[in-house]
C-alpha positions as CSV (number, residue, x, y, z in Angstrom):
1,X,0.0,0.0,0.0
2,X,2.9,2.5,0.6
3,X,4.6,1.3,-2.4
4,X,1.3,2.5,-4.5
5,X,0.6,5.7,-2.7
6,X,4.3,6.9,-2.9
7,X,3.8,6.3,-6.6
8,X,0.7,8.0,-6.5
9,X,2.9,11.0,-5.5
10,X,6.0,10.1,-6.9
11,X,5.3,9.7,-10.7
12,X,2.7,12.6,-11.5
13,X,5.2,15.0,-9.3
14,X,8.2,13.5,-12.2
15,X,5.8,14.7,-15.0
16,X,5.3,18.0,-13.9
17,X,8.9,18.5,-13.2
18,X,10.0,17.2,-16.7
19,X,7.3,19.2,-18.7
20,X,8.3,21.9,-16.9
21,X,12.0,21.6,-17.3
22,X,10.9,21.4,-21.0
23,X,9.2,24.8,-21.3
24,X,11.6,26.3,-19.6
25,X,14.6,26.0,-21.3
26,X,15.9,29.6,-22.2
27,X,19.1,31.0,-20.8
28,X,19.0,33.7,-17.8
29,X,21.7,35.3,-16.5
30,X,22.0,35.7,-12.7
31,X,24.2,38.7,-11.4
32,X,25.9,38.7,-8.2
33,X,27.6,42.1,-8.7
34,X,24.9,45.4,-7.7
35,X,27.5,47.8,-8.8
36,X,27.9,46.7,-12.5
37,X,24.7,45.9,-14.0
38,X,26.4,46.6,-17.8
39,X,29.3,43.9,-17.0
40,X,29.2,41.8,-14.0
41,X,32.3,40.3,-12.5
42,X,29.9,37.9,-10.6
43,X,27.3,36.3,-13.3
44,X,26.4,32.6,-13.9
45,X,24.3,31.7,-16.8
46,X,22.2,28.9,-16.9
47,X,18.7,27.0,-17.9
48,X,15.8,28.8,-16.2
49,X,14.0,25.5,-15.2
50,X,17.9,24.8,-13.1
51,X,18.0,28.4,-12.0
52,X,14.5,27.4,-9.9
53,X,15.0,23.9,-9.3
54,X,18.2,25.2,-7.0
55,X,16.7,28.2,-5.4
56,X,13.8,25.8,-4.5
57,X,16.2,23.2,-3.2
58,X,18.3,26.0,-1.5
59,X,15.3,27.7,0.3
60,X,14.1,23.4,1.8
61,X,17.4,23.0,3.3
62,X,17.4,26.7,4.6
63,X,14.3,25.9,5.9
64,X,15.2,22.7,7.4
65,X,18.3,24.2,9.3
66,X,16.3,27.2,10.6
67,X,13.7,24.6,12.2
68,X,16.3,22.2,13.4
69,X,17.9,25.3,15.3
70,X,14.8,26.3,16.4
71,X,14.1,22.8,18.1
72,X,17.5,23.1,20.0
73,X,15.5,23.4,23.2
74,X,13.5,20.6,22.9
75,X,16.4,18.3,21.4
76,X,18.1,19.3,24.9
77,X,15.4,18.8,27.4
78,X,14.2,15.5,25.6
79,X,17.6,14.6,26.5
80,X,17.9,15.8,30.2
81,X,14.7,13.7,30.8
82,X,16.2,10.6,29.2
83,X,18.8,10.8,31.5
84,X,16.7,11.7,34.4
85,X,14.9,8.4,33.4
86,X,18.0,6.3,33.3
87,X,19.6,7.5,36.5
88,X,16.0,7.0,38.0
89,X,15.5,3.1,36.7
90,X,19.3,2.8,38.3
91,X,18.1,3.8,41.1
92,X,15.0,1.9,41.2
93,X,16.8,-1.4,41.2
94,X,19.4,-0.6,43.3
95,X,16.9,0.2,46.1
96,X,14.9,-3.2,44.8
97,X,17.8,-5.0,45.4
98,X,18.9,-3.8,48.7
99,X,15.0,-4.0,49.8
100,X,15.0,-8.1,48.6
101,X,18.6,-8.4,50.8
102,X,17.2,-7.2,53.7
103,X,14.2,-9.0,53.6
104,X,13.7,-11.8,55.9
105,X,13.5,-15.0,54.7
106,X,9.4,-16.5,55.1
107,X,10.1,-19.0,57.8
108,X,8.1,-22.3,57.8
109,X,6.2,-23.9,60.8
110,X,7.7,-27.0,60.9
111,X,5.3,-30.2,59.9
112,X,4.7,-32.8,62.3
113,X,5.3,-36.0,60.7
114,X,2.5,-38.4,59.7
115,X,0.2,-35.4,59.4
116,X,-1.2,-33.7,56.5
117,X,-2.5,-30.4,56.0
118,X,-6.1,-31.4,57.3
119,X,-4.6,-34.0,59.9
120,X,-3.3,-37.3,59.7
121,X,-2.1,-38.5,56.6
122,X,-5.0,-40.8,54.5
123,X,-7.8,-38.1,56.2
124,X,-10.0,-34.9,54.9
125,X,-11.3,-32.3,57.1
126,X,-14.0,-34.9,58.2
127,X,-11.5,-37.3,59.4
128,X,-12.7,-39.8,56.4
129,X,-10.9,-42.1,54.8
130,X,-9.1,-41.4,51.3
């Protein structure tokens, strides 16, 4: 089922990438220089349909870093509790095994022999034969 839905996605998304790679083709050229718009030093030419494939791909992992820096807080607290939680469970059995150390052993009455649970061996409660 994932297979199909990511296909779903996948392929039509492909189409309208390629026809639009297609009818884009046509050279611009980007200037990095404000100072000399007749002659820049600092120019790249390429494909339009490149020229906003980039910028789109530049502005997702812009995006991405400015939320993973913004989640700094929670990265670090989520991991003060973890710890927390370990030092706690290390704590917990340590104090479960000093509690089952000090803990008396459950001493049994001792069993006269020849008699059972309900009196003589052989015998229920009514004292009948078994």
């Amino acid at each position: 089922m994932r297979k199909f839905l990511t296909a779903l996605i996948v392929i039509p998304l492909g189409l309208i990438l390629v026809t639009f790679a297609v009818a884009n083709r046509q050279f611009v050229t980007v200037s990095f220089d404000p100072f000399m718009t007749d002659d820049p030093s600092l120019s790249v030419t390429l494909p339009l349909f490149l020229l906003l494939t980039l910028v789109t791909a530049f502005g997702v992992l812009a995006g991405g870093c400015a939320v993973w820096l913004g989640q700094r807080h929670w990265r670090r607290a989520a991991r003060r509790n973890d710890a927390d939680a370990r030092a706690a469970r290390g704590e917990l059995a340590d104090l479960r095994a000093r509690m089952a150390a000090a803990r008396p052993e459950a001493q049994r009455l001792p069993v006269p022999s020849g008699v059972g649970l309900y009196g003589p061996i052989g015998r229920d409660k009514q004292r009948a034969t078994l």
